[in-house]
C-alpha positions in Angstrom: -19.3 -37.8 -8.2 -16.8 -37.6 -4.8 -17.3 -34.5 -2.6 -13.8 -33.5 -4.0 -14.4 -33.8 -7.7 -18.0 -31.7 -7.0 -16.2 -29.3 -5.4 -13.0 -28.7 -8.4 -16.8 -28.5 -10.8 -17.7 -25.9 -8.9 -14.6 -24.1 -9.0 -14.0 -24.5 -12.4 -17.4 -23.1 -12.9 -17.0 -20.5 -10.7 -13.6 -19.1 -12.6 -15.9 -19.1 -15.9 -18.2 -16.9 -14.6 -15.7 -14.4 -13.4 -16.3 -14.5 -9.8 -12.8 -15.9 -8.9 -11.4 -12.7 -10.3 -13.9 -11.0 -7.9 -12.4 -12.7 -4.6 -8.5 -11.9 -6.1 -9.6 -8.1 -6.2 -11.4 -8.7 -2.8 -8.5 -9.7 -1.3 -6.2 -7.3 -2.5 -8.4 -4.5 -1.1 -8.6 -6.1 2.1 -5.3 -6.1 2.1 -5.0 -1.9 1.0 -7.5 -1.6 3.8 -4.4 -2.2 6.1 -2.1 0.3 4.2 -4.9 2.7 5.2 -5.3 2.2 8.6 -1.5 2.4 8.9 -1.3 5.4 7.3 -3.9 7.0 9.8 -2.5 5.7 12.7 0.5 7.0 11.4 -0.8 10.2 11.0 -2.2 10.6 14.3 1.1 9.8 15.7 2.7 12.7 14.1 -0.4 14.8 15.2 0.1 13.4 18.7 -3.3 12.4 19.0 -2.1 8.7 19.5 1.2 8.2 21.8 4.1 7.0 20.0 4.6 3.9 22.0 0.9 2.8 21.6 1.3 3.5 18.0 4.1 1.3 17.5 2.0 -1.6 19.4 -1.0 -1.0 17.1 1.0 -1.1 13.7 2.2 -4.7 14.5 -1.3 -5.7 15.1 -2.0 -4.1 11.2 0.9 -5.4 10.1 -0.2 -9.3 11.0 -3.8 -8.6 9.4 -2.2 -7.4 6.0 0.4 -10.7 6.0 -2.3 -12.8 6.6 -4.4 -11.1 3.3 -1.1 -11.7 1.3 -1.5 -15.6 2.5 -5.0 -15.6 1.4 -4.1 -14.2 -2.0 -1.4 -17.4 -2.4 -4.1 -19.7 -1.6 -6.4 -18.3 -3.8 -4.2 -18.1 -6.4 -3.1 -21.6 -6.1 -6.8 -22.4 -6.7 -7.9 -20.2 -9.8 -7.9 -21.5 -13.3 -8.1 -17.6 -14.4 -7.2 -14.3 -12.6 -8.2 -10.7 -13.7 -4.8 -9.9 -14.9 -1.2 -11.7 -15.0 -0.2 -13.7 -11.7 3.5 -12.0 -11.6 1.7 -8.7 -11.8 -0.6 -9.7 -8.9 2.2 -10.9 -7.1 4.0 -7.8 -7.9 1.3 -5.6 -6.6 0.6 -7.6 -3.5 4.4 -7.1 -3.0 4.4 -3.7 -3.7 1.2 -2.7 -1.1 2.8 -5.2 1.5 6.2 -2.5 0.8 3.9 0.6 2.0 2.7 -1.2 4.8 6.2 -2.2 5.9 7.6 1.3 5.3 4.8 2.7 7.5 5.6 0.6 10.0 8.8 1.3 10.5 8.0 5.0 10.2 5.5 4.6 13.1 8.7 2.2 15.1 11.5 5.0 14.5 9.5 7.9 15.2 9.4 5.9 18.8 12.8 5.0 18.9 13.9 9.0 17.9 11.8 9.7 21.0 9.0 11.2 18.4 10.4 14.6 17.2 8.9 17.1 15.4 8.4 16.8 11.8 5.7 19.3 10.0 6.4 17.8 6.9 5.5 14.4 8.0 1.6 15.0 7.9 1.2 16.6 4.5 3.3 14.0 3.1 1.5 11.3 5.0 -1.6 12.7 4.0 -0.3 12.9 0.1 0.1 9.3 1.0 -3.6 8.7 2.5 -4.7 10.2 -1.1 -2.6 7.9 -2.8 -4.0 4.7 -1.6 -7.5 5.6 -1.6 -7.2 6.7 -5.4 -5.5 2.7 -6.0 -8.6 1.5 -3.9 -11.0 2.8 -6.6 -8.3 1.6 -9.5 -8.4 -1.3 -7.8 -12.2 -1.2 -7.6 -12.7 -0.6 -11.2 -10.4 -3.8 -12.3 -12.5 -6.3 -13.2 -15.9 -4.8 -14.4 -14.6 -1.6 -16.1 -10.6 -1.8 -16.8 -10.2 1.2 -18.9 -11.0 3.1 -16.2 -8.2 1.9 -14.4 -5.1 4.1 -16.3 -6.0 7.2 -15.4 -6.8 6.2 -11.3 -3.0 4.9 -11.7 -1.9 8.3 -13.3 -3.6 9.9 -10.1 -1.7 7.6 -7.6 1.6 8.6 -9.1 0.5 12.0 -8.9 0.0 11.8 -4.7 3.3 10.2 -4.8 5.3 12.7 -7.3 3.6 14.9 -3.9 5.1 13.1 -1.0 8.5 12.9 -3.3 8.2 17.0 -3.5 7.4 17.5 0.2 10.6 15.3 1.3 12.8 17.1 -0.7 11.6 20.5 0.7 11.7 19.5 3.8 15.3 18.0 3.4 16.4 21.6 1.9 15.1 23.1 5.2 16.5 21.4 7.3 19.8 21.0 5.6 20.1 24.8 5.6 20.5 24.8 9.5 22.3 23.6 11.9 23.8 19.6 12.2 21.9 18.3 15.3 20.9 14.9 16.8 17.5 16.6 16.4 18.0 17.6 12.7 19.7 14.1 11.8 16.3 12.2 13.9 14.4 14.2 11.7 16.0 13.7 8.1 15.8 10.3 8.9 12.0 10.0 9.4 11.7 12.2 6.5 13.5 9.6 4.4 11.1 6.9 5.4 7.9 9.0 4.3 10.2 9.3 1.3 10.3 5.4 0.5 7.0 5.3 1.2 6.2 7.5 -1.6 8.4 5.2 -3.3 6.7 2.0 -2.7 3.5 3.4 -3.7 5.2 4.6 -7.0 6.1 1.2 -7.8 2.1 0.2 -6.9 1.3 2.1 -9.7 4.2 0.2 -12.1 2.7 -3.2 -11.0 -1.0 -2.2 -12.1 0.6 -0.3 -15.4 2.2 -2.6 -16.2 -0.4 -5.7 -15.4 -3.2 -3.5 -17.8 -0.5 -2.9 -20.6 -0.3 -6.9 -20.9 -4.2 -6.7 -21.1 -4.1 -4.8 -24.4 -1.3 -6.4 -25.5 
């Protein structure tokens, strides 16, 4: 038997004892593990504990490592016989965490660009966020070896989001009962980004719904 044929044996055998679906999950939590680091950094750029111009040279440097996970999840893909739950739902999921990660970057670049104002609202929101994606770690987690567990992690992430969602729009009514400044307008528009963030992580949570209803189904 030729090196290569051994090798598609082995593969074959290792998608029949499961541990394929192990390495897909793997990646995908390397790839949240990004998402969290952002969203840290991101906080301690509000907080000030990071300068805003060093933040936004750090997020690139997250940014690269999560595109490179979503690459390893194609490959990996392209390799299994069998994955833990539908391919257009991982897709869709890697799509949707790549999102957060985007969304936090740009936060992290405009809050540079504005010439980082004030926003109190940005680090309960953010931290709403932080919440979020650790709850989807464990969902995440719990995918392969104990699935039904997964539902009510998912039901928690939209929670934290339902959270940053609330905190914009409080926020928004604060600052739209004052005065129209360049300082108000820098600041609604930061809020909106933490907004689509809590966006993008709602629609994590529709990918993974939606991935465990076709399991039952």
């Amino acid at each position: 038997m030729t090196g290569r044929r051994l090798r598609r044996v082995w593969r074959i055998v290792d998608d029949l004892a499961g541990r394929s679906h192990h390495r897909v999950v793997g990646i995908l939590l390397r790839q949240l593990e990004q998402n969290q680091e952002a969203v840290d950094l991101a906080v301690d750029v509000v907080t000030r504990a990071v300068p805003s111009a060093t933040g936004r040279a750090r997020m690139g440097d997250i940014e690269h490592a999560g595109d490179d996970h979503r690459r390893q999840l194609v490959i990996e893909l392209a390799a299994s016989l069998t994955t833990p739950i539908d391919r257009e739902d991982l897709f869709r999921l890697s799509r949707s965490i790549d999102d957060v990660l985007d969304n936090l970057r740009d936060f992290v670049r405009e809050n540079d660009l504005f010439g980082a104002p004030t926003v109190d609202a940005a680090v309960p929101a953010l931290i709403a966020v932080r919440e979020g994606l650790a709850l989807l770690r464990r969902a995440l987690q719990q995918l392969v070896d104990h699935p039904t567990d997964v539902a009510d992690l998912v039901l928690a992430v939209r929670k934290r989001a339902g959270v940053v969602r609330r905190v914009y729009q409080e926020a928004l009514g604060r600052l739209l009962a004052g005065d129209v400044t360049s300082e108000m307008l820098r600041q609604r528009e930061l809020l909106r980004r933490i907004d689509v963030v809590g966006l993008r992580l709602a629609e994590c949570c529709d990918a993974l719904a939606d991935a465990m209803l076709k399991r039952i189904v």
